[in-house]
N, C-alpha and C positions, 0 to 999 in steps of 0.2 A: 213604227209606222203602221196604218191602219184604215178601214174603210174612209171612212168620213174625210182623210185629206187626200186618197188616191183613189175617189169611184167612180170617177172616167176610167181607169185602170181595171178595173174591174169587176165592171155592171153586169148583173144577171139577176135572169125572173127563174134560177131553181124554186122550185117550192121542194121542202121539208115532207116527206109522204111516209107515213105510219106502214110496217107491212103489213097485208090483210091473214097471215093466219102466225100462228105461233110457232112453226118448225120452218120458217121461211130462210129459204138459202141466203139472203142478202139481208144485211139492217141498215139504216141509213145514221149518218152524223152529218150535222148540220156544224161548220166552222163557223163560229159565233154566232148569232142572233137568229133565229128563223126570219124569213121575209115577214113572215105575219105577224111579230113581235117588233119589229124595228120602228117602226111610228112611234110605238107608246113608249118605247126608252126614246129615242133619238129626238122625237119631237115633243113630248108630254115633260121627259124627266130630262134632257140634253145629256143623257147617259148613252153607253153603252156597254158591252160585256163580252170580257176576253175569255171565254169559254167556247165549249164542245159543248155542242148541244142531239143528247145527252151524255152526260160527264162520266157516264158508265155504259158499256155495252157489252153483252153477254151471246155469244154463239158458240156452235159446233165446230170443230175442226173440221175444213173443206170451206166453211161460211164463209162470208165476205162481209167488208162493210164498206159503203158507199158512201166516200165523204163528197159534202154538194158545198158550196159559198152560192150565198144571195149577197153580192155586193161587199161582203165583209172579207178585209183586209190579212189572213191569217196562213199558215200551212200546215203540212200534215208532216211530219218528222218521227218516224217509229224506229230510233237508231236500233243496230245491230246489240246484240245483249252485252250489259257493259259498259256501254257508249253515251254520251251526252249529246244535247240539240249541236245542230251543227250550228256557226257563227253566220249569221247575217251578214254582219259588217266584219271587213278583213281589211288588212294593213293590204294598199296597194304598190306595196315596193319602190314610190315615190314620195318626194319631201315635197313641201311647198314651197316653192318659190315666185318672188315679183309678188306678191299680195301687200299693195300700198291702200292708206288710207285715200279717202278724199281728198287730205289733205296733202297729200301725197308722203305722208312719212309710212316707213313697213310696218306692217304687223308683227308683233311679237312672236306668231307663230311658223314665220317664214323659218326652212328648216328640219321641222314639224314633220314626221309623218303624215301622207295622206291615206283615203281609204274609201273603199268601194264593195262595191254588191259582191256577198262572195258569189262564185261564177255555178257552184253548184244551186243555190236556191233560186238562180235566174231560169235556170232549165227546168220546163217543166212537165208534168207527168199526168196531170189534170185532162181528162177525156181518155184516160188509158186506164188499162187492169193489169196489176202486178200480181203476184205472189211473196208473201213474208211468212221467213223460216226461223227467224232473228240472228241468222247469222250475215245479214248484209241490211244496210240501211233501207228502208224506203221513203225517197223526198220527194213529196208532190212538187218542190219549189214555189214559189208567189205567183199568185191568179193574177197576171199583167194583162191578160188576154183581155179585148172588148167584151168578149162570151166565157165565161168559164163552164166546162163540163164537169160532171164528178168523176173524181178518180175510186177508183173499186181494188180493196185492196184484201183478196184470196190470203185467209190465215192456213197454215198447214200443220202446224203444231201445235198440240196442247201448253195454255203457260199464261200469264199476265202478261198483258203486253200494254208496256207506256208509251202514248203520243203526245209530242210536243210540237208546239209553234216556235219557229225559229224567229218569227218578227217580235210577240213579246212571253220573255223568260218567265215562266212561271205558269202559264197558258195549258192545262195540259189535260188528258182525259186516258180511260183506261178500256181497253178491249181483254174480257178475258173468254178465252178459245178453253171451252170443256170438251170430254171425248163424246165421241156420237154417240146418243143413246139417254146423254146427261140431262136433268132436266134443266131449262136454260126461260125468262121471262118470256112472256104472252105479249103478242103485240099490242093487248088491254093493260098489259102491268108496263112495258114500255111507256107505251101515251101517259099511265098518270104518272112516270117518273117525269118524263120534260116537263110535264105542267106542276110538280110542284117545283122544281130547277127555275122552271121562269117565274113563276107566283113567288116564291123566295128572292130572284134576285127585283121583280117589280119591288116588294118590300124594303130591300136595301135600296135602291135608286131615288126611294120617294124622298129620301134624308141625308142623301150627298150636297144635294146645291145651297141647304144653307148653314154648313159647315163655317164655323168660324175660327180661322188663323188669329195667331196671336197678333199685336198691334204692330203696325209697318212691315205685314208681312203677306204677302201673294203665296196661295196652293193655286200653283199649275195643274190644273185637273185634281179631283178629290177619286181617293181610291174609295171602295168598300169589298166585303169579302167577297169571292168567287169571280174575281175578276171585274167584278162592278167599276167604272169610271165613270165621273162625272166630266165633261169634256166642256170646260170652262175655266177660266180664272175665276178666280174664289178670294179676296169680291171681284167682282170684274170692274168695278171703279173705286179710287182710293186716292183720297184726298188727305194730303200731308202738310205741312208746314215747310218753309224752308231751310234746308238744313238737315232735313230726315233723309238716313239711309234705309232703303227698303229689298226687306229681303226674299226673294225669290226663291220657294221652295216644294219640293216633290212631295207628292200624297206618301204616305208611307203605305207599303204593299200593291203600290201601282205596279201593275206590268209594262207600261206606256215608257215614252222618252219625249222629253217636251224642250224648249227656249223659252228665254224671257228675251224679244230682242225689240231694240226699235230703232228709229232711221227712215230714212224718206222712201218714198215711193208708193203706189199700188201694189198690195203682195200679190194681188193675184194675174198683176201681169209679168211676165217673164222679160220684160225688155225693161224694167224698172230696179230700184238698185234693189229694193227686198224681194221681191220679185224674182230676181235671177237667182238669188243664195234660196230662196224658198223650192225654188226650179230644181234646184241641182241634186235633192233629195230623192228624185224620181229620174237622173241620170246612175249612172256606172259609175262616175268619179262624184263624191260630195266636195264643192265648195268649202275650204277648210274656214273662211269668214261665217258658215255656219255650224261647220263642227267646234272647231276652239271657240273659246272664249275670247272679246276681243281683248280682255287687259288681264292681268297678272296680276295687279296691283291696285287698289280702292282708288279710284276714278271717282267724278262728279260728271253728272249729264246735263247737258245742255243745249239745245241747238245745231252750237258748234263744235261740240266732242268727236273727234275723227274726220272732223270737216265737215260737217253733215248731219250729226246727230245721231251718230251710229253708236251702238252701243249692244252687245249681246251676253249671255248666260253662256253661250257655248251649250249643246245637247247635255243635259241632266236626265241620271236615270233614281228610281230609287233601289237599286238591286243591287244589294253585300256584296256579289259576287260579279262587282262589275267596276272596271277604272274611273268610270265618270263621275262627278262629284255630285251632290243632290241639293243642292241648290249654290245661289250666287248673290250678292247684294250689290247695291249704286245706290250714292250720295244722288239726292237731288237740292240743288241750291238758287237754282233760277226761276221765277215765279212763269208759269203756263202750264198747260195742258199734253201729257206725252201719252201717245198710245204705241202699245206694244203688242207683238204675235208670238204664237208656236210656226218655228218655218216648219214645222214637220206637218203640225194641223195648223194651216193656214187660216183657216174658221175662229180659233181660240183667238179673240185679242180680248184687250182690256186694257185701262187708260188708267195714269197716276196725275191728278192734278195737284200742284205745288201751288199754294200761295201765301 
C-alpha cells in the first residue's frame, strides 16, 4: 500500500531542501518521490518510485538525517544490527467467520486466518528525533497523519546502516555514518546524485506503460528497476473471445501488492459492496473477501458468479520471500463487458470485454 490509494492519509507540502554547506549537521531523505518530481511520474508517466530519495547518504557520526514524505505512502525502518523490516501485516489471532456470498453460500475461506496492521508500524514517530546506535530498532511507523512532519534521526556510531520500508519489501536505501573528521559529499555532490537518481528513474518510467504481457494475460502494475512502477493494468483493456481464461499477473521485481477483483458497486464508496472490502485496507482488521482469493478452484465469471459477479485474485505480491501467490486466472464464458480494480489502489481498474 502506497501514496496514490491512501493521500487523504497522508497529504503534506514537505519540500525536499538541499543543505547549504558541506559539513552540515543534518542531511535530508525524501521517502519516495520529491514533491517536485511527482507530476512528471504520476501524471506524465502513471508511474511512481518506491525509493529513498537519495538512495545513499553520507555523514559524520553525531549527524542526522531528516527523513520528510510529500504525500508518499512509505516508512523509515533501520532495524537493530542483524534484524530484518518488521512485518506490516500480521496474523490477527482470529479466523474468519460468517463470510457468505451474495448468494448467500460461505466463502471458502471461512476458518482462514485473519490479519491486521501490525500495532508497531501504526505508532508513530514522524515529527520527533531519535537517536540510532543499532542496537534497537528505529520505526518512524506509516504517515496516517493529515500532516506528516519529518522524523530526525541522530546516528551515533560509525558503520553502514540499512533503511527499509516496511509497506513495500525491497524499498531500501543506505546511511553510511564515517568518524568526524572524514571527508563525507558536498551539498553540490549530493544535489547532482538525486538528480541523476531521478533522471535515471524518468528514463525507466518513460517505457513501463507499453510493456506487453503475453496473450490473455493482465500485468497488474509493470515494475522497472529502482523501484519504478507503472500504476496501471497493462493493457488496461482486453478483449477476448468466449471461452478465454485470463491471467492475472505481478510485474516481476515490483515492490507493490495488487488484485485483480470485480463485482458491483462504486469502489470509491464505502457503503458499496467493493467499496467496503476496498475500505477495509485502511482499517486495523482487512476484510478477508479482500485478502483471500474468492475460489480455490477455476471458476467462470459471469454476472451471477457469487450472486453478484464477484470474483477476486485475493492480494498478489511478487516477492520469493513472501506466502502470496503472483498471480490468479478466470474463465470468462459469457459475452459483456467486466471491469475490474486493485482494492489496494482503488485508481488501478481495467476492463476485459468478452464476445
Amino acid at each position: 500500500m502506497q501514496n496514490r490509494s491512501r493521500a487523504a492519509m497522508a497529504a503534506t507540502l514537505v519540500v525536499l531542501a538541499i543543505p547549504a554547506t558541506a559539513g552540515a549537521a543534518t542531511k535530508p531523505v525524501q521517502l519516495g518521490l520529491p514533491a517536485s518530481s511527482q507530476k512528471t511520474f504520476q501524471n506524465k508517466y502513471g508511474s511512481d518510485v518506491n525509493a529513498y530519495f537519495p538512495a545513499k547518504t553520507t555523514i559524520h557520526v553525531g549527524d542526522s538525517v531528516k527523513f520528510s514524505t510529500a504525500g508518499e505512502f512509505h516508512t523509515v525502518d533501520i532495524p537493530a544490527r542483524g534484524s530484518s523490516a518488521a512485518a506490516f501485516i500480521v496474523p490477527s489471532g482470529q479466523t474468519a467467520a460468517g463470510a457468505n456470498d451474495a448468494a448467500g453460500n460461505p466463502f471458502w475461506f471461512n476458518g482462514q486466518p485473519t490479519l491486521r496492521f501490525n500495532p508497531i508500524v501504526l505508532k508513530s514517530l514522524f515529527g520527533k528525533s531519535v537517536s540510532y546506535t543499532g542496537a534497537k530498532r528505529i520505526e518512524s511507523g506509516a504517515p496516517l497523519a493529515d500532516k506528516v512532519k519529518p522524523m530526525t534521526v541522530k546516528f551515533t556510531k560509525a558503520g553502514t546502516y540499512t533503511v527499509l520500508c516496511d509497506l513495500h519489501p525491497g524499498m531500501k536505501a543506505s546511511v553510511k555514518v564515517l568518524k568526524k573528521g572524514a571527508s563525507v559529499p558536498s551539498a553540490k555532490q549530493d544535489a547532482a546524485a538525486l538528480k541523476r537518481q531521478t533522471d535515471a528513474d524518468i528514463k525507466t518510467a518513460k517505457g513501463l506503460a507499453t510493456a506487453q504481457p503475453p496473450a490473455n494475460t493482465v500485468s497488474l502494475g509493470v515494475a522497472g528497476k529502482g523501484g519504478l512502477e507503472h500504476m496501471g493494468m497493462v493493457p488496461a483493456a482486453l478483449t477476448v473471445a468466449r471461452g478465454t481464461t485470463v491471467k492475472f499477473v505481478m510485474s516481476k521485481g515490483s515492490y507493490e501488492a495488487h488484485t485483480a477483483t470485480f463485482g458491483p458497486g462504486d469502489i470509491s464508496k464505502p457503503d458499496s459492496y467493493l467499496g467496503a472490502i476496498a475500505a477495509s485496507f485502511e482499517s486495523p482488521s482487512i476484510d478477508p473477501r479482500g485478502l483471500y482469493p474468492s475460489d480455490v478452484t477455476p471458476v467462470s465469471l459471469s454476472p451471477t458468479t457469487h450472486g453478484n459477479g464477484f470474483w477476486s485474485s485475493g492480494v498478489l505480491d511478487a516477492s520469493g520471500a513472501s506466502p502470496l501467490p503472483g498471480e490468479s486466472s478466470v474463465k470468462f464464458d459469457t459475452a459483456g463487458t467486466y471491469t475490474y480494480y486493485c482494492l489496494i489502489h482503488p485508481f488501478m481498474a481495467g476492463s476485459v470485454t468478452v464476445q
